[in-house]
N, C-alpha and C positions, 0 to 999 in steps of 0.2 A: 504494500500500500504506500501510496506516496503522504508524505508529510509536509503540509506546507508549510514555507517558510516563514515569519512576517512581512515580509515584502511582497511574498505571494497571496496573503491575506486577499477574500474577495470582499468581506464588509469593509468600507469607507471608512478613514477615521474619523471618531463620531458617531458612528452608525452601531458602536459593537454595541451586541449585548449584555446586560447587566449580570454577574457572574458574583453571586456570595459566595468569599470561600472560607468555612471555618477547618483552622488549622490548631488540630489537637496538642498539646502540651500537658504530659511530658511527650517525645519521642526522638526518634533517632539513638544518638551514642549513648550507650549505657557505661557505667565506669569500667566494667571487665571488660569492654570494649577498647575505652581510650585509655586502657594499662596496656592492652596486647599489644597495638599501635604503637604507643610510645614506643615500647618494649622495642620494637623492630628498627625505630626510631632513631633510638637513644642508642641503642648498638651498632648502629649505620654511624652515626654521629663522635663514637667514641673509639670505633675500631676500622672504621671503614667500609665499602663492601669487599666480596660480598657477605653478606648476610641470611642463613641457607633458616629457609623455616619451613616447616615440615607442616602441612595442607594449607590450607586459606587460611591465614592470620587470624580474619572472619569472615562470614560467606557475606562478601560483596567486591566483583568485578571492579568496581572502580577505586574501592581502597585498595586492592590487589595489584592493580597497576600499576597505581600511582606509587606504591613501595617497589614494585619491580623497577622502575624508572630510575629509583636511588639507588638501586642494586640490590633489594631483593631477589633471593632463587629459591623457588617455591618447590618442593620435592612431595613427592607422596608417601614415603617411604626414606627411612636414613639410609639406605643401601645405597641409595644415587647421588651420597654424598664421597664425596674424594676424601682419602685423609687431610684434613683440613685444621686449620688453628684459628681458623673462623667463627665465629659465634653461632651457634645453633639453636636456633627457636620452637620450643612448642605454642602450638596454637592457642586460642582465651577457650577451645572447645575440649579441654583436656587428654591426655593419651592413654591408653594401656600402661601398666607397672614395669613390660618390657621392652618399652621405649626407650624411658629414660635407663635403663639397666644396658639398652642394646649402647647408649652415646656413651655411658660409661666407660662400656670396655676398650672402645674406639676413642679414649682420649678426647672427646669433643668439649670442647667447652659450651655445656649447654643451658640455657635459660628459660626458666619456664613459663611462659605466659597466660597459662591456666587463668581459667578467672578463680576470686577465690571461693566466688559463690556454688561452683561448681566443685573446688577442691574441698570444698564441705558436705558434699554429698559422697564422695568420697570415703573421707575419714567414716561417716555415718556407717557407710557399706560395712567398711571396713571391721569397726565397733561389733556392729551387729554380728559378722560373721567369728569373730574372737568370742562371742556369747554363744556360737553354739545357733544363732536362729538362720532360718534359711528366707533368703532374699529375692522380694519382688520389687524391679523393676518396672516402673511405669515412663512409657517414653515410646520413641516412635524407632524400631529398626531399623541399623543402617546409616543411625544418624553417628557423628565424629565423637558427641558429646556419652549418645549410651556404649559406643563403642569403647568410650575411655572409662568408663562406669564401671562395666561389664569384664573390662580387661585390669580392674586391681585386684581381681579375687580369681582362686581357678576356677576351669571349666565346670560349669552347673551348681556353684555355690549362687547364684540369680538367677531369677527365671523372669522374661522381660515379658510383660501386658501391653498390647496395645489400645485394644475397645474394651464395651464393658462386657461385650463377647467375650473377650479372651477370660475377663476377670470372673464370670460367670461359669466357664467353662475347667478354672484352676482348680488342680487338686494338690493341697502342701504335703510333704511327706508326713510336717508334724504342726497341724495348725494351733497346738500349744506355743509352735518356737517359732514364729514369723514374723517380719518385718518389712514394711515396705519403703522405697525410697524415691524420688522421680526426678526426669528431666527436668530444665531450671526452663525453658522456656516452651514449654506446654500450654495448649489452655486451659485457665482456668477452671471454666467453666466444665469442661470435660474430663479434669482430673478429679474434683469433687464428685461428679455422677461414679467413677470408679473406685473411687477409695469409700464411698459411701458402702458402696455393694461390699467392697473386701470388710467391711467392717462389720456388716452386718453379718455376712457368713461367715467372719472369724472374728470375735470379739474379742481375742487376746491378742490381737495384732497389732504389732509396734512401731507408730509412726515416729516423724520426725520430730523434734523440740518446735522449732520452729518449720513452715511450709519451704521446699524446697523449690518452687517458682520464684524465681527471681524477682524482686521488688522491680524491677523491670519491665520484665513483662507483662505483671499482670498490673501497674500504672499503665506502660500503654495500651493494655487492653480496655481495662477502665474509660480511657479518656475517647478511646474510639465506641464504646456502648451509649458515652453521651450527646456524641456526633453523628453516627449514623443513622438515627431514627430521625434526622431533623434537615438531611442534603439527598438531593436526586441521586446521586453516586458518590463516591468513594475513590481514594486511589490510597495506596498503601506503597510507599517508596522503600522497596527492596529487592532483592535478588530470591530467585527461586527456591535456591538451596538453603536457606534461612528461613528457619524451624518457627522462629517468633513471628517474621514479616508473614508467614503463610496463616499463622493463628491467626494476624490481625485481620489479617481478610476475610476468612471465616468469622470472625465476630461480629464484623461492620454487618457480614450478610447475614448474620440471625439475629443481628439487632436490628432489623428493618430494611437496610440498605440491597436493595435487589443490582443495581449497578457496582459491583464492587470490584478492582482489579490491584492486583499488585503488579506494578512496574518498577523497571530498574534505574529506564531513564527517561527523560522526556522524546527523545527518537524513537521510544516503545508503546506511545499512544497510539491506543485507536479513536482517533475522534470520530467515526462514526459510533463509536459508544455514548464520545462523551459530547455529541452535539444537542442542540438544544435543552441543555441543561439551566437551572436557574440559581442552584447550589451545589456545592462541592466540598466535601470532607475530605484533608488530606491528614495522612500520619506516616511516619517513617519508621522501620523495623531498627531492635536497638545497635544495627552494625551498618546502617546508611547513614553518611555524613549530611550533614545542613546542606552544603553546594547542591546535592543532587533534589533534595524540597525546591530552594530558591531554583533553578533550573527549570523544573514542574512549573511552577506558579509563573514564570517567567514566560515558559510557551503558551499558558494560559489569556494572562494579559494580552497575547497577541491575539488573540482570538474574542476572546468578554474583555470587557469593560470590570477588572476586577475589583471588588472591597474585600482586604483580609480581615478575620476579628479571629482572634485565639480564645480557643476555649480553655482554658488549665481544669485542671482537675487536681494536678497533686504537684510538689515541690518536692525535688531530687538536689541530695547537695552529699551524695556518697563519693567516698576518693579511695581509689586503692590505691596502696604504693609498690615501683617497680618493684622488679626480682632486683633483689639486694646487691646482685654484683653490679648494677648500671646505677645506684644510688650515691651521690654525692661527687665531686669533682676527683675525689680519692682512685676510681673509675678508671681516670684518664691515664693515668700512672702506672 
């Protein structure tokens, strides 16, 4: 499909039509987000490239790039690294226990960019399975974050749930000794319908201290439930493979929003979706930067005649600090 330009614009200046767009607050970068970054950053910054980090820093194409462009080299796998005395990165989506045991033995000097939100589920696992309880995973197959879950304990000490199918469908060896744990950017609303169910058919089942969804995620899911019952459609600014930006599109659309699409970039609209619209709810997944929002709302105005008003819903002021070897100018030395 062709995308016009604004020049190729066929309304007159003048002429656009009137375009509300509310723009949900919180979203975008979440702090596990802008540690990983940094993280890739600060070690470009201090050692030079390149800088070898092992899958997507986070799942999104243009922060992927724009770190290759400084010399990141992205690998899927430590094997397709050279012996090297270059810094080695794991991703904010944490790894298996024989990751970092594999950079060990290989000498690498490696950094882990783990979020920490995620390395608390983790320990969690971990806890639970030192007690003797056998461990359900809740999370979506496949994805980097249960595969790093999944890979701190051996084979079959977790057994991972996706629907409430699966949870319905579970049988514990010892429903006396169980424990459940889940992915950090899940939805919401669909983890509660399954932990409800595991709860009710195992009453001694041992959740988390605290909910393992990321304050994150479920602010920006929140902030998208209050927006889309109120705009013609929806855009959700992120990349495919990003576990949260998919949740948020799935929320817009069962909070009323029948037009709902997650896009990467503004050259990824279909304006025959989003023509003749009168309102527009946008939000961005917590691994898409602001440039690619202002980008959106940019192509927009060439088309409406737009007014922004931000909706907020919640105040984020979480920091996490690098991995300790990139901390303080000590680093450099």
């Amino acid at each position: 499909m062709t995308v016009l330009s604004p020049q190729q614009n066929p309304s007159p200046e003048g002429a656009k039509p009137a375009l509300r767009v509310l723009l949900c607050q919180p979203r975008g970068f979440c702090a596990g987000v802008v540690r990983a970054i940094d993280t890739v950053e600060r070690a470009l910054e201090i050692y030079g490239p390149p800088v070898y980090v092992r899958h997507e820093i986070v799942h999104n194409r243009y922060v992927v790039e724009s770190l290759r462009a400084k010399g990141a080299i992205f690998v899927e796998d430590l094997s397709e690294i050279p012996e090297t005395k270059a810094p080695v990165v794991f991703s904010a989506h944490g790894v298996p226990k024989e990751v970092p045991e594999d950079a060990k033995s290989r000498n690498f000097f490696a950094l882990d960019a783990t979020c920490p939100l995620v390395t608390k589920v983790h320990r969690e696992a971990e806890i639970h399975f030192r007690r003797g309880r056998e461990i359900v995973l809740i999370g979506h197959a496949g994805h980097p974050e249960v595969i790093g879950t999944m890979g701190q304990l051996p084979a079959g000490a977790v057994r991972l749930i996706e629907t409430v199918t699966d949870a319905a469908a579970f049988t514990p060896k010892d429903a006396a000794a169980l424990a459940y744990v889940t992915q950090t950017t899940l939805s919401v609303d669909d983890t509660s319908e399954i932990v409800a169910l595991l709860k009710r058919r195992f009453p001694a089942i041992i959740g988390p201290h605290k909910e393992d969804i990321c304050y994150a995620t479920t602010n920006r899911q929140e902030a998208v439930k209050r927006v889309a019952p109120r705009v013609d459609a929806m855009i959700v600014v992120g990349a495919p493979n990003s576990s949260n930006s998919q949740r948020l599109r799935e929320v817009a659309e069962r909070s009323g929003c029948t037009k709902a699409a997650l896009v990467q970039r503004a050259s990824d609209i279909d304006w025959n979706v989003f023509s003749g619209i009168g309102s527009l709810g946008i939000t961005a997944g917590a691994s898409a930067p602001e440039v690619l929002v202002e980008e959106i709302i940019d192509a927009f105005a060439a088309r409406y005649s737009v007014n922004v008003e931000i909706v907020r819903d919640a105040e984020e002021d979480v920091f996490f600090p690098l991995p300790r070897q990139l901390r303080g100018t000590e680093a450099a030395e």
